[in-house]
N, C-alpha and C positions, 0 to 999 in steps of 0.2 A: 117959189118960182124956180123952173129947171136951171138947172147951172148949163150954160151954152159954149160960152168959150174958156179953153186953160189955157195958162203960159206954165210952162215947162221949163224947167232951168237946175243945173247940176252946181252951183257955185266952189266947190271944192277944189282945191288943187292937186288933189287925186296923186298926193307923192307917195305911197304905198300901193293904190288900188289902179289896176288896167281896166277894169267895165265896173261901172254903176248902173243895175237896172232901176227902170222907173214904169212901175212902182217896185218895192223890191220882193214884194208877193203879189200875188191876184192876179187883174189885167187892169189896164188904163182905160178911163172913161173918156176918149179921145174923140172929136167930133171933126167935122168942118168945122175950120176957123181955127181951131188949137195953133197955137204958138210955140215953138219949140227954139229953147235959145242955146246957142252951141258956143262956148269960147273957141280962141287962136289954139289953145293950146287938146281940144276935144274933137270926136266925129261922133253921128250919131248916127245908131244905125237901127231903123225905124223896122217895126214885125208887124203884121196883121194877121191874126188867125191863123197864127205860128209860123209864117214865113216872111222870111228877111226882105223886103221892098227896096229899098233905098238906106243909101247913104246920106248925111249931109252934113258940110264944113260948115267952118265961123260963117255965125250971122243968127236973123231970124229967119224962122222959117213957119208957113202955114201949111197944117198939113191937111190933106183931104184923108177919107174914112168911109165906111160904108154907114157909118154915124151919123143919123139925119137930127140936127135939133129938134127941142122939142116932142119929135114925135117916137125918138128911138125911149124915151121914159116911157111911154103908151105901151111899145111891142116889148120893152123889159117886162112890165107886169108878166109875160105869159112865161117869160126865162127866172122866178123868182126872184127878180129886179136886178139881175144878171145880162148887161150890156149881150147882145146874143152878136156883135161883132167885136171880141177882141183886138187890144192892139196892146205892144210894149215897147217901150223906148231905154237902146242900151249907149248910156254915153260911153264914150271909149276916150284914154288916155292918150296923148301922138306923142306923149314927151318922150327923151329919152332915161331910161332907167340905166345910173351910171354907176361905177363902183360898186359891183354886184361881184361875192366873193369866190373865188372858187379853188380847189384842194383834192390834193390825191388820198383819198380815205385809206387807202391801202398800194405800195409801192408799185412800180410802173418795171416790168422786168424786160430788159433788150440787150440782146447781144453785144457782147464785148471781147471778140478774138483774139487770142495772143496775150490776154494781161491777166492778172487776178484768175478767178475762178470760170473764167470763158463770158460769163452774165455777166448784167449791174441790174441791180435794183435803184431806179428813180424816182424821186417824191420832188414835188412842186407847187406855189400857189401863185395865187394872181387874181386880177381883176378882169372882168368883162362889162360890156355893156349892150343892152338890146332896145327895141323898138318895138312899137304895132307898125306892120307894115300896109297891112289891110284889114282894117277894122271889121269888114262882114263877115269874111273868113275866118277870124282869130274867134269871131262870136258865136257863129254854125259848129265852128268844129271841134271849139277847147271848153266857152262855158258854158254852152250850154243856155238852162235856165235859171241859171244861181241868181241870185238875189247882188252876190257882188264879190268880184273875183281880183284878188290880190295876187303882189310878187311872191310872197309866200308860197302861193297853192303851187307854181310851176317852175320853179328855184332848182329843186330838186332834179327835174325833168332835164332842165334848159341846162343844170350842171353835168347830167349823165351823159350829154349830146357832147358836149363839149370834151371830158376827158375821155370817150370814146375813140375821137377824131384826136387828138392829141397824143393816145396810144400809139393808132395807128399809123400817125405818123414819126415817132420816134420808132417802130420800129423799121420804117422804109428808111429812114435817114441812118439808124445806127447801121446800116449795109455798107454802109460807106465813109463812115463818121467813127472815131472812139468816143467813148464816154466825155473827155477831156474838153474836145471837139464840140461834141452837142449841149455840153453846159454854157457854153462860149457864143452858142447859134440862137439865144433867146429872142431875139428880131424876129429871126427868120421864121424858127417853131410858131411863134406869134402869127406871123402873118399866115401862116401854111396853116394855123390853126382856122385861122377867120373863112380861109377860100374852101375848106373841107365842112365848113359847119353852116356854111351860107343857104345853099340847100337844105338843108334840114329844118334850119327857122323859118325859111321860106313856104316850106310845106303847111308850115299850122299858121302863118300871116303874120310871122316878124320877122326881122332882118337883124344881123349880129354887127351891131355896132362897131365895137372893138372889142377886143380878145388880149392881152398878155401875161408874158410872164415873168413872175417877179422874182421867182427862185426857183432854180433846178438844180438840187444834188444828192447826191448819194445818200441811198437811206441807210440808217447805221441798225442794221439787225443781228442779232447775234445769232449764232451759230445753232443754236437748239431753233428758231422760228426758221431759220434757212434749212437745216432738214427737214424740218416740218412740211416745208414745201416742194420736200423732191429732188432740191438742187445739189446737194449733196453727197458724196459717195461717204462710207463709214472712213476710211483714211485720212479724206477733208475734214470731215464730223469732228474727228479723234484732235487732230493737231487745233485748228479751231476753236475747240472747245476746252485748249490749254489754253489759247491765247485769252479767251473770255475768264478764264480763274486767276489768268494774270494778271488783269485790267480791274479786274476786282477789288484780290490782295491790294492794286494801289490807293484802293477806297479806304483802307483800314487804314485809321489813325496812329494805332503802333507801328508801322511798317514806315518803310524809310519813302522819298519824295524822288531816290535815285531810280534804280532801273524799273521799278512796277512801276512808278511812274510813265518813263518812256514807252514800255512795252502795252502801257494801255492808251497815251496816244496814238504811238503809230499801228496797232493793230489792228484798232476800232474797223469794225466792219466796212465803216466808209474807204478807208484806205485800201484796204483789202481790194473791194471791188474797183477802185479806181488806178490803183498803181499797182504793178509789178509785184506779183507778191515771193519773192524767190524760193523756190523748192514745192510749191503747192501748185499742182497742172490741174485743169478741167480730166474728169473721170476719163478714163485710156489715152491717156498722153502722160510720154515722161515728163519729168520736173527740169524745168532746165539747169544746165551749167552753168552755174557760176563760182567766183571764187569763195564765195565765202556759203559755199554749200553746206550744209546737214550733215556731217560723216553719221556712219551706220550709228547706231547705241555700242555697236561691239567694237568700234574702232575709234570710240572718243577716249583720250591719254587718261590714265593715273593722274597727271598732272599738269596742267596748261594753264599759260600765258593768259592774260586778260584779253589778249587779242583773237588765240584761238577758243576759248568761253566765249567772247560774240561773236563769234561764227558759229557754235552751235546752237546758240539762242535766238542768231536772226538778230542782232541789238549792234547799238555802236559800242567800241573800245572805251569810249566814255563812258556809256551808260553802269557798263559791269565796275569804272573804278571810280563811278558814283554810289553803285550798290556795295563795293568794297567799303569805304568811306563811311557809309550810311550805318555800317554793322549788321546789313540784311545780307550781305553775301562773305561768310569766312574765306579769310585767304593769308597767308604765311608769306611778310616782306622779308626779302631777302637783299639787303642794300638797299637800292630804290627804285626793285620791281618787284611785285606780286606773284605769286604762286598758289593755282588756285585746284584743290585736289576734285576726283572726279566726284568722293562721296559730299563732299562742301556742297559743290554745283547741285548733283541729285537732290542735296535737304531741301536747298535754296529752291529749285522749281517745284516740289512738292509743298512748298509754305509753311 
């Protein structure tokens, strides 16, 4: 006996998947009288002969068809018992998909005038969440005819949308913001993130739930990956990339915990871009004045006080009678101060 009536039903909670087609190949033997069961949490958005007809919320639903019982078996014999009126039925998810990850693959680069190296390089991550906002449009325009379309397949998509609009808005905000400033504005980034990205989800039929962020700071790059990208002049390169052999040396176990120490704290790339770095200007600008400036190579003493050794290091008074201490840096007490000659210092920065 012909089969005349189905009941249709998705029972799943669909917490990975956005559309289940039914069937999830072929077409559906779908007739007059077909039952189609929708939960609260589903829409379903019903095709004939490849076009989208209707939507339909919670509930049952009967659907009509160009499917006459009984006798569409007769007119299949001539389609090799191939229903000659396809239909397909795509349940669609309405839930919200929440705590969805998102990450700057590669640093976020925005102006920073007056401080560091003129730039900052920014990295950040956080969380989002999105919607179906209209079930026939997400189904016409994203899946397609797949068989079944997960968060998976569009993650990638829906994250590129996002740190796109997230760029482009730190770099209108750093116009008027320092770095210091916009690590501080994470609310606002957020929100500015949502009202730029809103269109865009809207485009392919979902809406951007929420958007935050959970951290924004300075990305710690060394000095050979920041040439590498142009930002660079060979001057910055040069001194830079003593600071990086210094932060190193303080890796090594035989070496003292006093000044490689400090010097690989505070030089760390982060700091660089984010504070004041004395004596290193963006490429055609001088280095500013201050007091505890850089004298020339040709004009550092024979001999000097632990005070003026950190002034040519760029370090605290501390740090050099840390490294005195420590046996990493020679120096000749005379009573109960230090004397530190210029070839001591030379050995001492070359390692």
């Amino acid at each position: 006996m012909a089969r005349i009536f189905d009941v249709v039903e998705y029972p799943s909670e669909m917490t990975d998947e956005l559309v289940h087609r039914f069937p999830e190949t072929g077409v559906a033997d779908l007739r007059i009288g077909s039952q189609i069961i929708v939960r609260e949490s589903q829409r379903v958005v019903f095709f004939r002969d490849g076009h989208a007809l209707d939507t339909f919320g919670p509930g049952r639903h009967t659907i009509v068809t160009a499917n006459i019982p009984m006798v569409v078996d007769f007119i299949g014999q001539a389609f090799n018992d191939r229903t000659p009126f396809t239909a397909e039925v795509y349940y669609v998810s309405m839930r919200e998909f929440a705590d969805r990850k998102w990450g700057t693959p590669q640093p976020i680069i925005v102006r920073n005038p007056g401080m560091g190296l003129g730039v900052a390089l920014l990295q950040g991550f956080g969380s989002y969440a999105f919607a179906i906002k209209d079930p026939q449009q997400f189904v016409t325009q994203i899946v397609g005819a797949q068989g079944m379309y997960r968060t998976a397949d569009i993650e990638t998509r829906l994250r590129n949308m996002l740190l796109s609009k997230l760029q482009d808005l730190l770099g209108e905000t750093a116009a008027s913001k320092s770095v210091v400033e916009l690590i501080g504005l994470t609310e606002e980034l957020s929100a500015g993130v949502r009202a730029k990205a809103q269109d865009d989800f809207n485009a392919i039929g979902l809406t951007l739930k929420s958007f935050y962020i959970s951290n924004l700071k300075p990305s710690e790059k060394s000095a050979e990956e920041l040439r590498a990208m142009g930002m660079l002049d060979m001057n910055v390169y040069t001194q830079l990339q003593a600071a990086d052999a210094l932060r190193d040396a303080a890796k090594n176990p035989s070496g003292g915990a006093g000044l490689t120490a400090g010097i690989g704290a505070g030089i760390g790339l982060g700091n660089i871009i984010t504070q004041s770095v004395q004596g290193i200007a963006p490429a055609g600008q001088a280095a500013p004045a201050t007091a505890a400036a850089v004298p020339a190579a040709s004009a550092t003493p024979d001999v000097m006080t632990p005070a003026e050794a950190a002034a040519v290091m760029r370090v605290s008074e501390e740090d050099v009678i840390a490294a005195i201490t420590a046996g990493d840096l020679k120096a000749r007490k005379i009573g109960n101060a230090y004397r530190i000659s210029k070839d001591a210092l030379d050995a001492f920065l070359k390692g």
